[in-house]
N, CA, C and O atoms as a Tripos MOL2 file, in Angstrom:
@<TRIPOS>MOLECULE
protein
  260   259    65     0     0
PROTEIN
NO_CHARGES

@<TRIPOS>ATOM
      1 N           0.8480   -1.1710    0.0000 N.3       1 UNK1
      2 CA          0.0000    0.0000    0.0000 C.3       1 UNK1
      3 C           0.8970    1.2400    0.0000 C.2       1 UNK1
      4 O           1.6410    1.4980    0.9460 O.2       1 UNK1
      5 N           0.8000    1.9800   -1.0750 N.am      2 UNK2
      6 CA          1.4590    3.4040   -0.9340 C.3       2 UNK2
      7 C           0.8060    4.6160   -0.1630 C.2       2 UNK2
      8 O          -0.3060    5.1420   -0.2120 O.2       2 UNK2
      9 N           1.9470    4.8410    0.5630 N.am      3 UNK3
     10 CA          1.1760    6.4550    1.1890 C.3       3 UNK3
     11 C           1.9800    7.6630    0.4610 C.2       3 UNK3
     12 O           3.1460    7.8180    0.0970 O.2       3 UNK3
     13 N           0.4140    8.6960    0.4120 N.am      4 UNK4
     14 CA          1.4710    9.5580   -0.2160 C.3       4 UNK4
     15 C           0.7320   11.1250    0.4280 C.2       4 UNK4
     16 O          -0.4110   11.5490    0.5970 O.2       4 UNK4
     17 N           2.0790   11.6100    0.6350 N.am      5 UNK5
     18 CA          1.9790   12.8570    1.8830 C.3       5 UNK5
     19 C           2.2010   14.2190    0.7090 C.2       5 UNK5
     20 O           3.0100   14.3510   -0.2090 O.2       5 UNK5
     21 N           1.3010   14.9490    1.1200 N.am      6 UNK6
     22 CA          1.1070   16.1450    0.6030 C.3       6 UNK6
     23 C           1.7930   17.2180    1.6150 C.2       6 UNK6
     24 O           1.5010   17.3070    2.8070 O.2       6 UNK6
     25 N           2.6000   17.8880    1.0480 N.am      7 UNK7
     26 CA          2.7570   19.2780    2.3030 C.3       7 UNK7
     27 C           2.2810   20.7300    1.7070 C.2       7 UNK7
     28 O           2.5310   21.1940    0.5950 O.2       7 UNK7
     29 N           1.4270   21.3790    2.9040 N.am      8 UNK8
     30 CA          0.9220   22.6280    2.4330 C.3       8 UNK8
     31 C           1.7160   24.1880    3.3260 C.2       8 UNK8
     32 O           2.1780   24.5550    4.4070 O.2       8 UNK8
     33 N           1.6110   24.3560    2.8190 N.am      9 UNK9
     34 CA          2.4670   25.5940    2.9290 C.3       9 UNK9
     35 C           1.2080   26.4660    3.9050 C.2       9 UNK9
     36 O          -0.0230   26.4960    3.8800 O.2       9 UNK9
     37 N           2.5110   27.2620    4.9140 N.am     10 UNK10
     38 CA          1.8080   27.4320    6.0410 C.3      10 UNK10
     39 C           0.4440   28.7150    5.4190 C.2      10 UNK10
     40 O          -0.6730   28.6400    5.9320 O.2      10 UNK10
     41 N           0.7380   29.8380    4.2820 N.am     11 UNK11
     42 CA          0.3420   30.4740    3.7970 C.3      11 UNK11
     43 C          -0.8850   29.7330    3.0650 C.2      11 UNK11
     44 O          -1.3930   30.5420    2.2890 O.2      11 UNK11
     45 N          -1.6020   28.3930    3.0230 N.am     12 UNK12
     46 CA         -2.5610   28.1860    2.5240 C.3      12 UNK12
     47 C          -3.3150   27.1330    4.0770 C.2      12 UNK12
     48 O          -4.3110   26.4110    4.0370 O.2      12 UNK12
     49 N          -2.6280   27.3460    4.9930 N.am     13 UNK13
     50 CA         -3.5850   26.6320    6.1310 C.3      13 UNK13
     51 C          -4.5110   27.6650    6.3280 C.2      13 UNK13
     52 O          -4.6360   28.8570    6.0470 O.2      13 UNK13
     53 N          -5.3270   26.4600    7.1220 N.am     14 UNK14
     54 CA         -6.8180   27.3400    7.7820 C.3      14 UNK14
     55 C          -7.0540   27.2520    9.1280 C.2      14 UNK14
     56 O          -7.4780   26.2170    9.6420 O.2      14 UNK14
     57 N          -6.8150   28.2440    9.7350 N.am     15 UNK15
     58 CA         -7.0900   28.3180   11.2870 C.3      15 UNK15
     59 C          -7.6200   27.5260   11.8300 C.2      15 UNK15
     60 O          -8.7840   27.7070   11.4720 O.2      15 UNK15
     61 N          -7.6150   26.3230   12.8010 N.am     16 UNK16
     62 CA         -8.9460   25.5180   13.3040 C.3      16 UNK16
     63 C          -8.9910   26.2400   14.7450 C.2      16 UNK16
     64 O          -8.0110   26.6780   15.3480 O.2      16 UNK16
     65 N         -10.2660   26.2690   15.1490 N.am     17 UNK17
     66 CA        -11.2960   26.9050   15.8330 C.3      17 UNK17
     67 C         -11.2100   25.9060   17.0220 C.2      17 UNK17
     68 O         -11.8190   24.9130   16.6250 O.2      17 UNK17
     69 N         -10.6870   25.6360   18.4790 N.am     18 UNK18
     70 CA        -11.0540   24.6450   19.2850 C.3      18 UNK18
     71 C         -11.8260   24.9850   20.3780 C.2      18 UNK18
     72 O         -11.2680   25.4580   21.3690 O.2      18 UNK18
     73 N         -13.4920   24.7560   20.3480 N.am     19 UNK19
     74 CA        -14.4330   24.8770   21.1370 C.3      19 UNK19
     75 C         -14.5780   23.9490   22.4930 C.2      19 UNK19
     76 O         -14.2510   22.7640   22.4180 O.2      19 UNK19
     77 N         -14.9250   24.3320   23.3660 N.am     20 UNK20
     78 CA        -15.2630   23.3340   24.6640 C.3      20 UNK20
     79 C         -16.3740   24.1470   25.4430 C.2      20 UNK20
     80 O         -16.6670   25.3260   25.6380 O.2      20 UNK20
     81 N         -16.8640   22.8170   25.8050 N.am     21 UNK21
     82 CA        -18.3830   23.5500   26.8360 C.3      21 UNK21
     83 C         -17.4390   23.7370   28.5010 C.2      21 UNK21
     84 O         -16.8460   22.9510   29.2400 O.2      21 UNK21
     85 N         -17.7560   25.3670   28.5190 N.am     22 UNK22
     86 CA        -17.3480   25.7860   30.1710 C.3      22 UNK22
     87 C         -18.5690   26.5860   31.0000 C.2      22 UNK22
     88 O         -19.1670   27.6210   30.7060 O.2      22 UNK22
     89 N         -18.6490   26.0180   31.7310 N.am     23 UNK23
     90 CA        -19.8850   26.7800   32.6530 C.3      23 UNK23
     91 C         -20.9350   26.7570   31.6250 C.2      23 UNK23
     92 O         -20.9980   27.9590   31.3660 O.2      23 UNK23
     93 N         -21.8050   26.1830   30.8640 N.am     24 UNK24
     94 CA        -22.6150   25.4060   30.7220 C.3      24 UNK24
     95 C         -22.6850   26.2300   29.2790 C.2      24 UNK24
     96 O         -23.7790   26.3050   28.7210 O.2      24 UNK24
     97 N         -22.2160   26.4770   29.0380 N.am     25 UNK25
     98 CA        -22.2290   26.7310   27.3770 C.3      25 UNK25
     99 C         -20.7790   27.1430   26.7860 C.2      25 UNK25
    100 O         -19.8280   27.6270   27.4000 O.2      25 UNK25
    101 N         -20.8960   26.7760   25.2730 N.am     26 UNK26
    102 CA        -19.5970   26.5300   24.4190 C.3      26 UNK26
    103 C         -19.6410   27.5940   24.3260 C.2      26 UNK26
    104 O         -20.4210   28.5450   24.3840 O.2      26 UNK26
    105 N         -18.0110   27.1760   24.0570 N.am     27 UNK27
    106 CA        -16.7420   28.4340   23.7400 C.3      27 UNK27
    107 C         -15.6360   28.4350   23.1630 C.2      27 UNK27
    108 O         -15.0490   27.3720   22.9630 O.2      27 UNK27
    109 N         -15.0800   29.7260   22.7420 N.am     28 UNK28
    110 CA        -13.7580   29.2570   21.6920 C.3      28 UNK28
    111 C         -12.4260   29.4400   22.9160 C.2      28 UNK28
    112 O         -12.2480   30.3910   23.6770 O.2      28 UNK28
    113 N         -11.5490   28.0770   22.7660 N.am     29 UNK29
    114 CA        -10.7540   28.6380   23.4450 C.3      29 UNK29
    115 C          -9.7150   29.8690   23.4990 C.2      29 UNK29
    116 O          -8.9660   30.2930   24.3780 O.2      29 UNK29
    117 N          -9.9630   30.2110   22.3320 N.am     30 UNK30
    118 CA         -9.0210   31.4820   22.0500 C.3      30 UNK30
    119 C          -9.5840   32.7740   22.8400 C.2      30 UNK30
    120 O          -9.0100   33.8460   23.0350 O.2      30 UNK30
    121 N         -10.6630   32.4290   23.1740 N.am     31 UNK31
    122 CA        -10.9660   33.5250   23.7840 C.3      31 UNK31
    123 C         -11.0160   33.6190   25.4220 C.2      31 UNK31
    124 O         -11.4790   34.6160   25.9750 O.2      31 UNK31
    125 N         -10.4710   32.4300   26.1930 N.am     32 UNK32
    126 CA         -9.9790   32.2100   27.2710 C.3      32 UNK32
    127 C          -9.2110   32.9770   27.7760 C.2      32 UNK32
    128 O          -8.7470   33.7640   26.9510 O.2      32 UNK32
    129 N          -8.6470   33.1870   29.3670 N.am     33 UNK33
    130 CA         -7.7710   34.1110   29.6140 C.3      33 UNK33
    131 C          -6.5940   33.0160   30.1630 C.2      33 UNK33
    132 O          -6.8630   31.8880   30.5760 O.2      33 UNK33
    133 N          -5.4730   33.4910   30.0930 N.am     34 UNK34
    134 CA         -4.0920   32.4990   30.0240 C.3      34 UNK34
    135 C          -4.1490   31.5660   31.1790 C.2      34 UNK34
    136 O          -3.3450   30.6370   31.1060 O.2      34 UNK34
    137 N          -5.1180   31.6070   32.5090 N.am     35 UNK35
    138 CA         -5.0370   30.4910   33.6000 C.3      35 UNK35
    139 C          -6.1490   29.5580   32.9820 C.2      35 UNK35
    140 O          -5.9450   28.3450   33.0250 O.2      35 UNK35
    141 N          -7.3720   30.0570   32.3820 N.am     36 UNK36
    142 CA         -8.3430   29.0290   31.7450 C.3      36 UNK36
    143 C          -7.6860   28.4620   30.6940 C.2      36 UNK36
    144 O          -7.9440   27.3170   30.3220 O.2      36 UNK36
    145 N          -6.7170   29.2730   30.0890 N.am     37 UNK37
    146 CA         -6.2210   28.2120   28.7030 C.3      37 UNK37
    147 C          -5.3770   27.1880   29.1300 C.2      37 UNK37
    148 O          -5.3910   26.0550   28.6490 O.2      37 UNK37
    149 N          -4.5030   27.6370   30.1960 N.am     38 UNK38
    150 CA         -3.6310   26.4500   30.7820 C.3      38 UNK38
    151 C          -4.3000   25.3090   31.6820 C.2      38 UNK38
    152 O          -3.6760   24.3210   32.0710 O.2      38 UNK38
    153 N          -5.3770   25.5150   31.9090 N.am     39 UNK39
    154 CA         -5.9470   24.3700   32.8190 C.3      39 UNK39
    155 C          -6.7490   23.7650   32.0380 C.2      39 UNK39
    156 O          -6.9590   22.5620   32.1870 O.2      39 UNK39
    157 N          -7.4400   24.6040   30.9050 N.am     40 UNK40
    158 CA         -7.7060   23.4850   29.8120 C.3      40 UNK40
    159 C          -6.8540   22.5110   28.5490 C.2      40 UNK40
    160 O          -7.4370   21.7170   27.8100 O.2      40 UNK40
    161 N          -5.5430   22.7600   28.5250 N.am     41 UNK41
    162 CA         -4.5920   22.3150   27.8020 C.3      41 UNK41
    163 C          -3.6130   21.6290   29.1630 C.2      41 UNK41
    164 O          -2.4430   21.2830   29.0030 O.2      41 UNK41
    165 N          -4.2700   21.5340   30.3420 N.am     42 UNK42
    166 CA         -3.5930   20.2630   31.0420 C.3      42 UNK42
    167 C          -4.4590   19.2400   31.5860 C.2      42 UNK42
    168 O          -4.1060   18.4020   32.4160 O.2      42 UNK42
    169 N          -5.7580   19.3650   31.0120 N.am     43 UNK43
    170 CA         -6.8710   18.5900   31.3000 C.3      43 UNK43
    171 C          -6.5630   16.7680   30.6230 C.2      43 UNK43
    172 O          -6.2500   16.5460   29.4530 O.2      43 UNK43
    173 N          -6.7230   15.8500   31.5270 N.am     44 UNK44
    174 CA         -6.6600   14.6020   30.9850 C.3      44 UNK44
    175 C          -7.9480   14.0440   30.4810 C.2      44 UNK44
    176 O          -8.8420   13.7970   31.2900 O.2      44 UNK44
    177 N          -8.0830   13.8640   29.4250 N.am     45 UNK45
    178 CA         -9.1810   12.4900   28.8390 C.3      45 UNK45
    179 C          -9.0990   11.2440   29.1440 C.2      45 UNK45
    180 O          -8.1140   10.5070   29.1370 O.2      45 UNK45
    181 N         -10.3420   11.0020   29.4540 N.am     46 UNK46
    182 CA        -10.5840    9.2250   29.4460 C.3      46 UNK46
    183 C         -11.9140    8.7300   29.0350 C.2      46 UNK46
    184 O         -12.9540    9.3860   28.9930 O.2      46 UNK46
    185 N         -11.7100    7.2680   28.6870 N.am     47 UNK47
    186 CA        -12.9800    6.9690   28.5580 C.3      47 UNK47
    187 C         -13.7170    6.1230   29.4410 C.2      47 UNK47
    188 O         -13.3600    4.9450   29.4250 O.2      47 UNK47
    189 N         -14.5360    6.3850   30.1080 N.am     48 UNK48
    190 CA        -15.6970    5.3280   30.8830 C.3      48 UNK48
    191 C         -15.4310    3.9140   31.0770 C.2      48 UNK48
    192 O         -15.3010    3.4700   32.2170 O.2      48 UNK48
    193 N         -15.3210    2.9990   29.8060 N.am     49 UNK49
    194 CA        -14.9650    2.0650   28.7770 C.3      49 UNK49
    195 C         -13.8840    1.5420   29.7000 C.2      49 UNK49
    196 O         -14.0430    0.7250   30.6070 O.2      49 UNK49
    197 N         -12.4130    2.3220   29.2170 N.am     50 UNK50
    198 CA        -11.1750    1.8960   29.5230 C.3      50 UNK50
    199 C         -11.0490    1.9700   31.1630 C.2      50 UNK50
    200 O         -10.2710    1.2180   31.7500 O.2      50 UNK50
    201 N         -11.8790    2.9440   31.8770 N.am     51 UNK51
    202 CA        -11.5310    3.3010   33.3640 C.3      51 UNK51
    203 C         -12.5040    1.7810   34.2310 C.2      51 UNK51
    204 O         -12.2160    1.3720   35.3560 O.2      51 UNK51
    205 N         -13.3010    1.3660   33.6070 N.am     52 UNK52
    206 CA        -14.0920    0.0690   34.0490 C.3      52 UNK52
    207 C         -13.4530   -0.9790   34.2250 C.2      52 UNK52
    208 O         -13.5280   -1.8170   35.1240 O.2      52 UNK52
    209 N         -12.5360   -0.8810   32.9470 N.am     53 UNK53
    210 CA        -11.9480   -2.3350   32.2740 C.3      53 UNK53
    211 C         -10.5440   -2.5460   33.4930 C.2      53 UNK53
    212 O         -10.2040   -3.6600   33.8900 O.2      53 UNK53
    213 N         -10.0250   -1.5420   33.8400 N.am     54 UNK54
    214 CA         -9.2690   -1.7290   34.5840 C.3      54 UNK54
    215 C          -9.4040   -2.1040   36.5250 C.2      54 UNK54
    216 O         -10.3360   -1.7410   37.2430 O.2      54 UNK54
    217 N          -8.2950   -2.8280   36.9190 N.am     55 UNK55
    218 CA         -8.5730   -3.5090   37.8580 C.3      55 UNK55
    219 C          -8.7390   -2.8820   38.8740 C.2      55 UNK55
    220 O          -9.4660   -3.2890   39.7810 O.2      55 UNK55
    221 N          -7.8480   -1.3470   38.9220 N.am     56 UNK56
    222 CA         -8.2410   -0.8780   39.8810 C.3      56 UNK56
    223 C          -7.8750    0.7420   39.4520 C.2      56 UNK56
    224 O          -6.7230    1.1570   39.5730 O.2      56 UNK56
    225 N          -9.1540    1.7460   38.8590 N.am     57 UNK57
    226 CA         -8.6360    3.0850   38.4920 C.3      57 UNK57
    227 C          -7.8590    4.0640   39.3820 C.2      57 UNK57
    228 O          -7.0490    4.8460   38.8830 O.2      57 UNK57
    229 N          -8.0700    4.0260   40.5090 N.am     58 UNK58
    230 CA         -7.6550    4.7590   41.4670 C.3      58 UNK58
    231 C          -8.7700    5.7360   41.6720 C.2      58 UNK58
    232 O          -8.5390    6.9440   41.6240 O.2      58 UNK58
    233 N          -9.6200    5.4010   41.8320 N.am     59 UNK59
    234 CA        -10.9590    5.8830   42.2370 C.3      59 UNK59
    235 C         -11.7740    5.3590   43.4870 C.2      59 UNK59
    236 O         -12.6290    5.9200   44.1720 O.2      59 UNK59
    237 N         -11.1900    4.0200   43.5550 N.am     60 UNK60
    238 CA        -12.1880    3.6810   44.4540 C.3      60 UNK60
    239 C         -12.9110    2.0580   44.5460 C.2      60 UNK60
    240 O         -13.2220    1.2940   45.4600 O.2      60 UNK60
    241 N         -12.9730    2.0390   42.9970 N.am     61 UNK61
    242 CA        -13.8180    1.4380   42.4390 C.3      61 UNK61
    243 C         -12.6950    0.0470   42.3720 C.2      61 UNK61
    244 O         -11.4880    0.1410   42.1530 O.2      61 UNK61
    245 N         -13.4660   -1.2390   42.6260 N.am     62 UNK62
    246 CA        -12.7840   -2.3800   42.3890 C.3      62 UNK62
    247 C         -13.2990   -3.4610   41.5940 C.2      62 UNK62
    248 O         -14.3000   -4.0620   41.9840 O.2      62 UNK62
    249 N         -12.6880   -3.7940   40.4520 N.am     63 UNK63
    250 CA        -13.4950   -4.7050   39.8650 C.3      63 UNK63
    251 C         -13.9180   -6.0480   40.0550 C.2      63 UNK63
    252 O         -12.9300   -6.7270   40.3340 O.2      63 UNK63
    253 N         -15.0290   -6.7730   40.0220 N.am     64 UNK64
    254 CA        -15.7740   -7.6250   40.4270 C.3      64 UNK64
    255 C         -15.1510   -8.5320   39.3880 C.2      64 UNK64
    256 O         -14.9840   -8.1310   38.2360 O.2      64 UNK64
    257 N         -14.7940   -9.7880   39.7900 N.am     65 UNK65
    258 CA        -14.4370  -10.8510   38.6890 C.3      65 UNK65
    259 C         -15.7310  -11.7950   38.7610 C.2      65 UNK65
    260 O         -15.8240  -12.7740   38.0210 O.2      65 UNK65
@<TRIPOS>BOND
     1     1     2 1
     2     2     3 1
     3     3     4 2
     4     3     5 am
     5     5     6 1
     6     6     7 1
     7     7     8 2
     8     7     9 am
     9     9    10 1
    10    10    11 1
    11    11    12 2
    12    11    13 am
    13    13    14 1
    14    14    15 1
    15    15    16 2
    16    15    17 am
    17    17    18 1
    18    18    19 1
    19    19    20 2
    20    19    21 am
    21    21    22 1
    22    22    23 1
    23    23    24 2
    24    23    25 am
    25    25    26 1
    26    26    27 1
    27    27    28 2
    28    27    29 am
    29    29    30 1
    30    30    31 1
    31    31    32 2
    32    31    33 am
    33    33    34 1
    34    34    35 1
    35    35    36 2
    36    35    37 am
    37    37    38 1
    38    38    39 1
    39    39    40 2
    40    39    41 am
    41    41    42 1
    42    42    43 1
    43    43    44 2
    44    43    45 am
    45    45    46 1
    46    46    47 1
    47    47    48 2
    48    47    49 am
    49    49    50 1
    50    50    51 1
    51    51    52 2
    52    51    53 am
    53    53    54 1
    54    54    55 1
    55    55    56 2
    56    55    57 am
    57    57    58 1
    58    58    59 1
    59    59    60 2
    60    59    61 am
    61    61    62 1
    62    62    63 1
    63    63    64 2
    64    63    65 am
    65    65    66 1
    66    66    67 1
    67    67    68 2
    68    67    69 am
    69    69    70 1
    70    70    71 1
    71    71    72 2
    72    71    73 am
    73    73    74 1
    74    74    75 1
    75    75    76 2
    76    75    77 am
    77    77    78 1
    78    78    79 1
    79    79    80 2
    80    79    81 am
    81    81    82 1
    82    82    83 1
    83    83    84 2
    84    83    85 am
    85    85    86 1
    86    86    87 1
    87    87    88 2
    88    87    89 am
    89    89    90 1
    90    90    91 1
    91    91    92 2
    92    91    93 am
    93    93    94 1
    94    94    95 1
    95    95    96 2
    96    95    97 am
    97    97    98 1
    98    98    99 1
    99    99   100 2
   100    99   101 am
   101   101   102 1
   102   102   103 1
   103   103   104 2
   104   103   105 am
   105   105   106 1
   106   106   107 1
   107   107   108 2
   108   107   109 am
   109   109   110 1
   110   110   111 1
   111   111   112 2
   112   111   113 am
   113   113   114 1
   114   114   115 1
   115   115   116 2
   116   115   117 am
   117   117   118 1
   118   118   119 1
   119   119   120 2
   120   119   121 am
   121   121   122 1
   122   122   123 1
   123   123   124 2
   124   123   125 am
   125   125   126 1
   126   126   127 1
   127   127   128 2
   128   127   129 am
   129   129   130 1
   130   130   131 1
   131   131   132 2
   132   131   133 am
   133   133   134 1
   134   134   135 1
   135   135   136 2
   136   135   137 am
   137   137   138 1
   138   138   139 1
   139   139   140 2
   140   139   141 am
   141   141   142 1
   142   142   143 1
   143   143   144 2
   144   143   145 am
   145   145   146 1
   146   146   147 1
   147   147   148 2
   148   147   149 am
   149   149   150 1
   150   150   151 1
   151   151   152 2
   152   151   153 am
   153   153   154 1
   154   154   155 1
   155   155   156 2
   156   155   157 am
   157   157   158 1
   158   158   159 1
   159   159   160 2
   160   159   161 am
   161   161   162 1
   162   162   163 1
   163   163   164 2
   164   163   165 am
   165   165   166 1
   166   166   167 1
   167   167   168 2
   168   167   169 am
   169   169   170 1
   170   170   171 1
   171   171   172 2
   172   171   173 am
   173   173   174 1
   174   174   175 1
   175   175   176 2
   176   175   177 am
   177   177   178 1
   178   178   179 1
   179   179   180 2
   180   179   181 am
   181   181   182 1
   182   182   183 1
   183   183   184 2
   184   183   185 am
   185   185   186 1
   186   186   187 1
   187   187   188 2
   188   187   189 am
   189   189   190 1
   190   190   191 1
   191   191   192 2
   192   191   193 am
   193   193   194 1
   194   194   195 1
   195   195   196 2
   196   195   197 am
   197   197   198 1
   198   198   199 1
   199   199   200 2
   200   199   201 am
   201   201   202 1
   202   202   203 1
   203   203   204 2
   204   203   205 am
   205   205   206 1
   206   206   207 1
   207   207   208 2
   208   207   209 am
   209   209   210 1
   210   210   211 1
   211   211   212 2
   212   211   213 am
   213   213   214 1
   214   214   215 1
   215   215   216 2
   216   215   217 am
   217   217   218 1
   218   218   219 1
   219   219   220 2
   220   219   221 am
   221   221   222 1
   222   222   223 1
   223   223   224 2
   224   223   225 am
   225   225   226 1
   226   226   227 1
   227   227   228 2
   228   227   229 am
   229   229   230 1
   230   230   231 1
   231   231   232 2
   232   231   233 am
   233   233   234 1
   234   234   235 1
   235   235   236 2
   236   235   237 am
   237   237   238 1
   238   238   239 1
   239   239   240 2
   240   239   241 am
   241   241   242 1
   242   242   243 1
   243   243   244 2
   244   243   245 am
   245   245   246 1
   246   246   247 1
   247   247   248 2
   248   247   249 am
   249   249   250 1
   250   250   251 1
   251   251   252 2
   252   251   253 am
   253   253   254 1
   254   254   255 1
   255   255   256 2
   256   255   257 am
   257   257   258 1
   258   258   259 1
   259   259   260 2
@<TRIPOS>SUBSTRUCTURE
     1 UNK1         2 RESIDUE 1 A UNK
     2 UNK2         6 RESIDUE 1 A UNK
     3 UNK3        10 RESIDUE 1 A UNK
     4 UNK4        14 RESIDUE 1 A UNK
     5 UNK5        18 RESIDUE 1 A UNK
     6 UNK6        22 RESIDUE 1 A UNK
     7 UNK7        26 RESIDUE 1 A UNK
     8 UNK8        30 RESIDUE 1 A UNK
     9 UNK9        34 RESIDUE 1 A UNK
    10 UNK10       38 RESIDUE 1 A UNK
    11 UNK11       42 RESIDUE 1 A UNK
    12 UNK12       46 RESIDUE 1 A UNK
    13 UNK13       50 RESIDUE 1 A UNK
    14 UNK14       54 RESIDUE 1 A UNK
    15 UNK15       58 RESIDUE 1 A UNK
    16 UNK16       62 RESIDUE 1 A UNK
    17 UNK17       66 RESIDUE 1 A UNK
    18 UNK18       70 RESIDUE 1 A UNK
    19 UNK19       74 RESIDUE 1 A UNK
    20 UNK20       78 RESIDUE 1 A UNK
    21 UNK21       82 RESIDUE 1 A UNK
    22 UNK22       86 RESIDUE 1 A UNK
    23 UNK23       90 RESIDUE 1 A UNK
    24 UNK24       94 RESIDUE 1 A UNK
    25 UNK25       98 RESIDUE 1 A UNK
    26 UNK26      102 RESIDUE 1 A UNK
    27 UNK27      106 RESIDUE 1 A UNK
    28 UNK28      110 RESIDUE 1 A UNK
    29 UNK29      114 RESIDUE 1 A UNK
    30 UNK30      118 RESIDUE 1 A UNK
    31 UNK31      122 RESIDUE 1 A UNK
    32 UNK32      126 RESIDUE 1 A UNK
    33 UNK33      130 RESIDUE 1 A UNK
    34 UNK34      134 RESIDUE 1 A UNK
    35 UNK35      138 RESIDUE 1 A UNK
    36 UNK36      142 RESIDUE 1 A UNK
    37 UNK37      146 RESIDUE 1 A UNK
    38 UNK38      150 RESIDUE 1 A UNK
    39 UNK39      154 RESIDUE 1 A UNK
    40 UNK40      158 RESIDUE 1 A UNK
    41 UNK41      162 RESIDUE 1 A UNK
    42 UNK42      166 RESIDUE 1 A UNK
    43 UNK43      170 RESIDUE 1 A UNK
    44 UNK44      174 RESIDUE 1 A UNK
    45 UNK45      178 RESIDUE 1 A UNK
    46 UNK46      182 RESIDUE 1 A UNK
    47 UNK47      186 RESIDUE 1 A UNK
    48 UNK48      190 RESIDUE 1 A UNK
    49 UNK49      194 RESIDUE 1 A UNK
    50 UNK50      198 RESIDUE 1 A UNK
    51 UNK51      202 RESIDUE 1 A UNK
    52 UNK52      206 RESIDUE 1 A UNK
    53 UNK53      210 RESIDUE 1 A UNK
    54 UNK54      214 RESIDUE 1 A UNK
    55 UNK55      218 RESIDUE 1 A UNK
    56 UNK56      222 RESIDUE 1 A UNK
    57 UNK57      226 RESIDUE 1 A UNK
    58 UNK58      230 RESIDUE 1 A UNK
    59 UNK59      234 RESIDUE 1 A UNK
    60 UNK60      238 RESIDUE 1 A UNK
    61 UNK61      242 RESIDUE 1 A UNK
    62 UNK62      246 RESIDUE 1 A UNK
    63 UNK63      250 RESIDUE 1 A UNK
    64 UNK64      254 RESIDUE 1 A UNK
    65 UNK65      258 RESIDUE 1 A UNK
């Protein structure tokens, strides 16, 4: 299978826009002030899914065999 990589020149990118819901309605983060931008760019993701599957999240929670 061939891959084949295109490069675009920074003069034809397009800004992307990164929204998140804060205090109960969305927002652009650009328009954050520098302690909200840093606590949202050190925020961890997970999923539900993966935090179950494990034996013990560090939550609390212990899984039932």
């Amino acid at each position: 299978m061939e891959t084949f990589e295109k490069k675009l020149d920074n003069n034809k990118r397009t800004k992307c826009e990164i929204w998140t819901r804060a205090m109960g309605y969305c927002r652009p983060v650009s328009n954050f002030n520098k302690g909200k931008k840093s606590e949202f760019y050190e925020r961890q993701y997970f999923t539900e899914k993966a935090t179950m599957n494990s034996m013990n999240c560090g939550c609390g929670y212990q899984k039932i065999a």
